[in-house]
MILORO-427256 format. One line per 10 residues: number of its first residue (from 1); their letters; for each residue x, y, z of C-alpha. Coordinates in nm, 4 decimals, decimal comma, padded with zeros to 6 digits, m for minus. Layout:
// residues N
NUM	a	X/Y/Z  ...
END
This chain:
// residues 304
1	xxxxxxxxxx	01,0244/03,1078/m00,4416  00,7826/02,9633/m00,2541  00,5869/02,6774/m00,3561  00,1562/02,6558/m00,2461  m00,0430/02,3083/m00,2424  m00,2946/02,5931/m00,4682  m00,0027/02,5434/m00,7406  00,0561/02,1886/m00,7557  m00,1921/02,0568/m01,0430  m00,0615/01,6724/m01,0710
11	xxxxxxxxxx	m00,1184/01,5313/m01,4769  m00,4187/01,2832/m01,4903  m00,1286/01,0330/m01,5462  00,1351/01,0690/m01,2360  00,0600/00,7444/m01,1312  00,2748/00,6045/m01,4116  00,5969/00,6846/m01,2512  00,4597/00,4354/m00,9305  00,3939/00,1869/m01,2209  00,7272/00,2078/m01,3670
21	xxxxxxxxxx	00,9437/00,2112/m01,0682  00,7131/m00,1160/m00,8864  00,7333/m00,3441/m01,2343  01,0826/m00,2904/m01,2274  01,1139/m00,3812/m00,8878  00,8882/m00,7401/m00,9346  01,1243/m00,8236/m01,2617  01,4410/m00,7707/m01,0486  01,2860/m01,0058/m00,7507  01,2125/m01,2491/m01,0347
31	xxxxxxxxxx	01,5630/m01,2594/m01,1363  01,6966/m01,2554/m00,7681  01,8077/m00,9139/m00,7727  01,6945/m00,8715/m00,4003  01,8396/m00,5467/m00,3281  01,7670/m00,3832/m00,5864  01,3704/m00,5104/m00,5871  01,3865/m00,3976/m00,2327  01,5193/m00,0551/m00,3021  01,2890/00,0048/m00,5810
41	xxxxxxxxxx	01,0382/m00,1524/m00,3965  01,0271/00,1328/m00,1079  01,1102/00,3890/m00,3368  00,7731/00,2998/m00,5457  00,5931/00,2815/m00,1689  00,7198/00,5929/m00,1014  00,6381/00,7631/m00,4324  00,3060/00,6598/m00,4086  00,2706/00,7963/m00,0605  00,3442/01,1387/m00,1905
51	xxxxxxxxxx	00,1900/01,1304/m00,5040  m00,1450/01,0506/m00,2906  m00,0626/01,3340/m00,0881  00,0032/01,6306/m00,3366  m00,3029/01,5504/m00,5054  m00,5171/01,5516/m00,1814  m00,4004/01,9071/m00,0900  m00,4163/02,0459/m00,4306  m00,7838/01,9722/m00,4292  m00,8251/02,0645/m00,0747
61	xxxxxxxxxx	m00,5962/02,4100/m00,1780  m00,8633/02,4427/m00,5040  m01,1730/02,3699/m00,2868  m01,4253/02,3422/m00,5360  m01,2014/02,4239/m00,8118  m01,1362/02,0598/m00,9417  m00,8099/02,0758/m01,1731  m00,8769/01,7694/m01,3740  m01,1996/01,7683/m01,6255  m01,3662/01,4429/m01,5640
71	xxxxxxxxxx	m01,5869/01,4945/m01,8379  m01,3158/01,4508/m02,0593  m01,2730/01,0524/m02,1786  m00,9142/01,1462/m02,2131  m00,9015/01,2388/m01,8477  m01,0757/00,9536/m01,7381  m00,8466/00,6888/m01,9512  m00,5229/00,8660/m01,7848  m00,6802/00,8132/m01,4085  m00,6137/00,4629/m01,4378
81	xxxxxxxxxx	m00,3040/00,4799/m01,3726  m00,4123/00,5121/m01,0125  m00,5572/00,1710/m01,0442  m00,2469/m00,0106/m01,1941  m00,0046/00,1576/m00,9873  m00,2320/m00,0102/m00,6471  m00,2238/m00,3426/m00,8777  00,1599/m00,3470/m00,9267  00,2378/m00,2207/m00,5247  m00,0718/m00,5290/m00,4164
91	xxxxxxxxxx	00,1861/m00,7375/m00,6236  00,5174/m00,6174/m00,4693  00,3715/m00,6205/m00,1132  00,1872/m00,9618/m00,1193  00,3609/m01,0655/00,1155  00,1035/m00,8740/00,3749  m00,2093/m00,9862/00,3623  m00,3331/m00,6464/00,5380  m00,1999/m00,4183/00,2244  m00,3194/m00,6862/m00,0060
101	xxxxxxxxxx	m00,6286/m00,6561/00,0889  m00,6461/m00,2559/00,1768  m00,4813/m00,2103/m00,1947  m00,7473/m00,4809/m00,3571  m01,0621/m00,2744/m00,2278  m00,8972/00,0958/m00,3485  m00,8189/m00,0545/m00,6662  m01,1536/m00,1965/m00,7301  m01,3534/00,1044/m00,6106  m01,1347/00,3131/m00,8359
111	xxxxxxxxxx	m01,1502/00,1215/m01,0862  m01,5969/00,1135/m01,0663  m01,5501/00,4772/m01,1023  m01,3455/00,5370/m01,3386  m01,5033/00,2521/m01,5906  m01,8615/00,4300/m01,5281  m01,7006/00,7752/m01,5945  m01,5513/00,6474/m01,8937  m01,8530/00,4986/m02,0644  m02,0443/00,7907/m01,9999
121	xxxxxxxxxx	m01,7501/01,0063/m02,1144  m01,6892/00,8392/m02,4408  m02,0794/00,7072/m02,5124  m02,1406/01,1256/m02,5400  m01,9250/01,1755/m02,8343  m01,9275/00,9960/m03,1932  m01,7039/00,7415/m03,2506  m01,5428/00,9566/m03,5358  m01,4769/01,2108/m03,2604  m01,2843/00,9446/m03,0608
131	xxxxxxxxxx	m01,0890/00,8835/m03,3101  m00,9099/01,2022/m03,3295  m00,7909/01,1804/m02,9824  m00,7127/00,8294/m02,9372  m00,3965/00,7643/m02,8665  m00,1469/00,5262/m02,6626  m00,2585/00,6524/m02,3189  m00,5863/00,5025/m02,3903  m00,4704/00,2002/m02,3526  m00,4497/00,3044/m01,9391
141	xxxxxxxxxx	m00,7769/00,1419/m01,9172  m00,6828/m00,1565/m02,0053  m00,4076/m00,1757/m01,8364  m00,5837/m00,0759/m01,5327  m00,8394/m00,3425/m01,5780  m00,5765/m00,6389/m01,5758  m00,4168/m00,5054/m01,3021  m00,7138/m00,5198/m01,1088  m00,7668/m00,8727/m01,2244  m00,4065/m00,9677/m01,1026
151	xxxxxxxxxx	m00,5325/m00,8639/m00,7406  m00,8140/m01,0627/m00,7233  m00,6280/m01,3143/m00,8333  m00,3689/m01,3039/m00,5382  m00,6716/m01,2330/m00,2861  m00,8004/m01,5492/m00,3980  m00,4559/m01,7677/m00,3815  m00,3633/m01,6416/m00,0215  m00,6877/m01,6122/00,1504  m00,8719/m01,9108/m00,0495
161	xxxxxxxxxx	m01,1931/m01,6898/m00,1080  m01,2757/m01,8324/m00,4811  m01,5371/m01,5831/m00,5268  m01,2555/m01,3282/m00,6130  m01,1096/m01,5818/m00,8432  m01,4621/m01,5807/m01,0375  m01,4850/m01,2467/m01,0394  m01,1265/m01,1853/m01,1405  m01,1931/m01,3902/m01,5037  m01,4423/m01,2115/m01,6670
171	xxxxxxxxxx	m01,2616/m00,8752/m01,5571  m00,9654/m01,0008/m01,7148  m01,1416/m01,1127/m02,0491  m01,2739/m00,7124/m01,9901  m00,9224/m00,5833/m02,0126  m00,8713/m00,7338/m02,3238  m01,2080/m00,6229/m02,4812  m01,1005/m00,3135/m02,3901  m00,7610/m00,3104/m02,5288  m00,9155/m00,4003/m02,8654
181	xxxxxxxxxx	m01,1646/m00,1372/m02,8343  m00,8999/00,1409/m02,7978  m00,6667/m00,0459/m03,0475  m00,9149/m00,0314/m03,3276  m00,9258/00,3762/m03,2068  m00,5385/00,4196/m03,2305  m00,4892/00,2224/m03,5477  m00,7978/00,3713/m03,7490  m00,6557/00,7329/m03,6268  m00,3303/00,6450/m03,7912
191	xxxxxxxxxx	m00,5166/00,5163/m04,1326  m00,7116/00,8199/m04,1104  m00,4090/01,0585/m04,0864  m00,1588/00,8702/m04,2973  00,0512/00,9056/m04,0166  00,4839/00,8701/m04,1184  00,7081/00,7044/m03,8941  00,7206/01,0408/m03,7001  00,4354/00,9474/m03,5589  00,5469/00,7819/m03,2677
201	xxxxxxxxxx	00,5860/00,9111/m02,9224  00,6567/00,7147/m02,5981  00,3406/00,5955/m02,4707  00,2747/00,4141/m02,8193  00,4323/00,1114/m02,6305  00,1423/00,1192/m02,4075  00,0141/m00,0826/m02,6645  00,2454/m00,3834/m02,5923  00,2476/m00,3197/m02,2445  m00,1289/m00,3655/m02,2029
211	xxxxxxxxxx	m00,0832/m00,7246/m02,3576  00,2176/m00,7798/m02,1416  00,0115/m00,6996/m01,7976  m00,2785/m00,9328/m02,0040  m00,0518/m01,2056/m01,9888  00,0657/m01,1763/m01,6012  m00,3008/m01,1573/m01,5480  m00,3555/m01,4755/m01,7022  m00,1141/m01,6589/m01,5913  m00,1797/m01,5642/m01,2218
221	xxxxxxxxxx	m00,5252/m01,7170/m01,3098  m00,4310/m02,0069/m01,4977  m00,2441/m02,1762/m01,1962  m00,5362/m02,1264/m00,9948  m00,8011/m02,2366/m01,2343  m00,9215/m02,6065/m01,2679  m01,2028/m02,7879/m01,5170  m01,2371/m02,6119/m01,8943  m01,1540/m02,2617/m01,8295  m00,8043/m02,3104/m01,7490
231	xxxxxxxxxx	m00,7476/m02,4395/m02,0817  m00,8941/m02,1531/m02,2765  m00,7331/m01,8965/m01,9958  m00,3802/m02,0740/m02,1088  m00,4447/m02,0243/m02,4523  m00,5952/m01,6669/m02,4800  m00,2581/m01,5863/m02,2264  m00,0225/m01,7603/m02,4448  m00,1694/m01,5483/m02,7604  m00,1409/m01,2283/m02,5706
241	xxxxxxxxxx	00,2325/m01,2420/m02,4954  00,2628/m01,3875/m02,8955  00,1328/m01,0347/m02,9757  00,2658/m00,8224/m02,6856  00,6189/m00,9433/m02,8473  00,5224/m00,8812/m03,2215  00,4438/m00,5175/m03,1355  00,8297/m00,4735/m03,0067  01,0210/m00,4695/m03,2874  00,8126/m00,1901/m03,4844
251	xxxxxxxxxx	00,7848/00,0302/m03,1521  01,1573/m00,0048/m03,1614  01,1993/00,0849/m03,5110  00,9673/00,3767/m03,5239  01,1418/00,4999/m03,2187  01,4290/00,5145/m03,3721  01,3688/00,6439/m03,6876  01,2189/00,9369/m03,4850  01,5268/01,0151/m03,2550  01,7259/01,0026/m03,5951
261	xxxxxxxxxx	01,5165/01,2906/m03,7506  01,4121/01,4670/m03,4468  01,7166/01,4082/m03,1673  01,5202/01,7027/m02,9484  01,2461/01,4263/m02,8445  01,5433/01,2606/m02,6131  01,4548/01,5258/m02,3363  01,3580/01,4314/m02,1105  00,9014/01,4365/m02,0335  00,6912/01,2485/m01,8116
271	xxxxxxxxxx	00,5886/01,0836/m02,1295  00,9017/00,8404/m02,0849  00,7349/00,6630/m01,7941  00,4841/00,5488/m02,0305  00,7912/00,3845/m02,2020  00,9184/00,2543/m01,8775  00,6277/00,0079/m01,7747  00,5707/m00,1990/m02,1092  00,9135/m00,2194/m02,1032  00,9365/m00,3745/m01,7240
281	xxxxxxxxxx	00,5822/m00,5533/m01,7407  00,7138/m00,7236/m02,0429  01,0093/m00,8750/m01,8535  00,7981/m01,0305/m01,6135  00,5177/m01,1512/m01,8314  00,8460/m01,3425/m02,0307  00,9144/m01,4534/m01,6822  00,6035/m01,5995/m01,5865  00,5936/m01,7598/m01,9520  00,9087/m01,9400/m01,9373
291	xxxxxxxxxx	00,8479/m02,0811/m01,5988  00,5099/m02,2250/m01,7957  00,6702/m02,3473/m02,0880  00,9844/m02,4431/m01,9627  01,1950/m02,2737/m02,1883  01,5539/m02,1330/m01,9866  01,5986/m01,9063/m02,2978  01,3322/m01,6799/m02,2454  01,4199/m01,6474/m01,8932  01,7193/m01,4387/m02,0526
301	xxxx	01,5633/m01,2933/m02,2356  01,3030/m01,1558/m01,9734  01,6473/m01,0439/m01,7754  01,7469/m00,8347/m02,0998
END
């Protein structure tokens, strides 16, 4: 059987699987698991690489035939992806100040497009209408959105250019107006249905995970800051990993309760990635935490 570029159609959401495998490389560095962060490290470069390419020919295969609807908020909300998975590679390859800053100018012109798509995808249909189809995915936007804040952030600290460290705030307090915004969504859409405890599914820990990149973001930011933002920056970051580990221990035990009624959702999907990232994100927003409050506890339990 052979295999055509005209047959590939990539999800909206591929991207997640460079998330996953980079976050997990940054938490081993932080806990000196060098080999393994290296590893991971070129195996998320790599992935990327290829993702990139299979969707490139599958729209130059399609011509004029574009596979993904981008008229469609739900779409639009997956794309991100694209933007955190440049934001978590910009983080594992700081170290070169060329990819930093390559990386940094992809993610924020992917990131303009997507937010404009967005808001004129989801200002066309009633909030009611939202509702229906919210779910954790959504959350990608925020996600995104932090992620690009984390960049600037680093473009700032190594090339000293504060204007990206201005900039880098107010997208960052974006993020989380945007992860209320799509909260509110989810959680309404669960009043609304009466939804049981079989109503989870992986990427409903998307939800922590967007408060667990929040946090990174803010803490990159925080050691950088000076005068009276850095105090509210501190605060809003330590509230966001407060929450981000409040929302574990339902996830876990809706989870479960669903693999004891329904074992058949352990096969494996690409849905599992989303399950992947909050997971690794967390560990390094504990990380960054502990080093601030100087707690050797959490450290462990970042490495758990």
């Amino acid at each position: 059987m052979k295999l055509r570029p005209a047959d590939i159609e990539p999800t909206p959401d591929v991207f997640a699987t460079v998330m996953a495998t980079g976050i997990v490389s940054i938490a081993a560095g932080d806990h000196h698991y060098s080999k393994l962060s290296e590893a991971l490290g070129v195996l998320a470069t790599l992935g990327f690489a290829v993702l990139v390419a299979a969707v490139i020919a599958a729209a130059v295969a399609k011509r004029r035939k574009l596979f993904w609807d981008l008229t469609d908020p739900d779409i639009t909300l997956r794309l991100f992806t694209f933007v955190a998975a440049c934001a978590v590679l910009d983080t594992r390859l700081s170290f070169n100040l060329a990819l930093l800053r390559v990386l940094g100018v992809v993610a924020l012109l992917a990131w303009l497009g997507l937010i404009v798509l967005t808001a004129r995808n989801m200002s066309a249909h009633r909030w009611a209408a939202l509702r229906d189809h919210a779910h954790g995915a959504w959350e990608l936007a925020s996600v995104g959105t932090s992620g690009l804040a984390i960049v600037m952030g680093q473009i700032s600290h190594f090339t000293g250019h504060r204007g990206w460290l201005l900039a880098a705030v107010p997208i960052w307090y974006a993020a989380i107006g945007i992860y209320a915004l799509m909260t509110w969504l989810i959680l309404w859409r669960a009043i609304v249905e009466r939804r049981d405890r079989d109503g989870f599914a992986p990427d409903s820990w998307i939800m922590m995970g967007g408060l667990a990149i929040a946090t990174v973001a803010g803490d990159v930011l925080h050691q950088q800051l000076s005068g009276w933002p850095a105090p509210a920056v501190r605060t809003v970051t330590i509230v966001t990993w407060v929450v981000a580990t409040l929302w574990i221990p339902p996830l876990i035990y809706f989870g479960l309760h669903r693999i004891t009624q329904r074992p058949d959702v352990l096969q494996f999907t690409g849905a599992w990635w989303s399950m992947v990232f909050p997971l690794g994100m967390y560990a390094a927003a504990t990380d960054a935490m502990a080093a601030e409050a100087g707690v050797r506890s959490m450290h462990t339990i970042s490495l758990v």
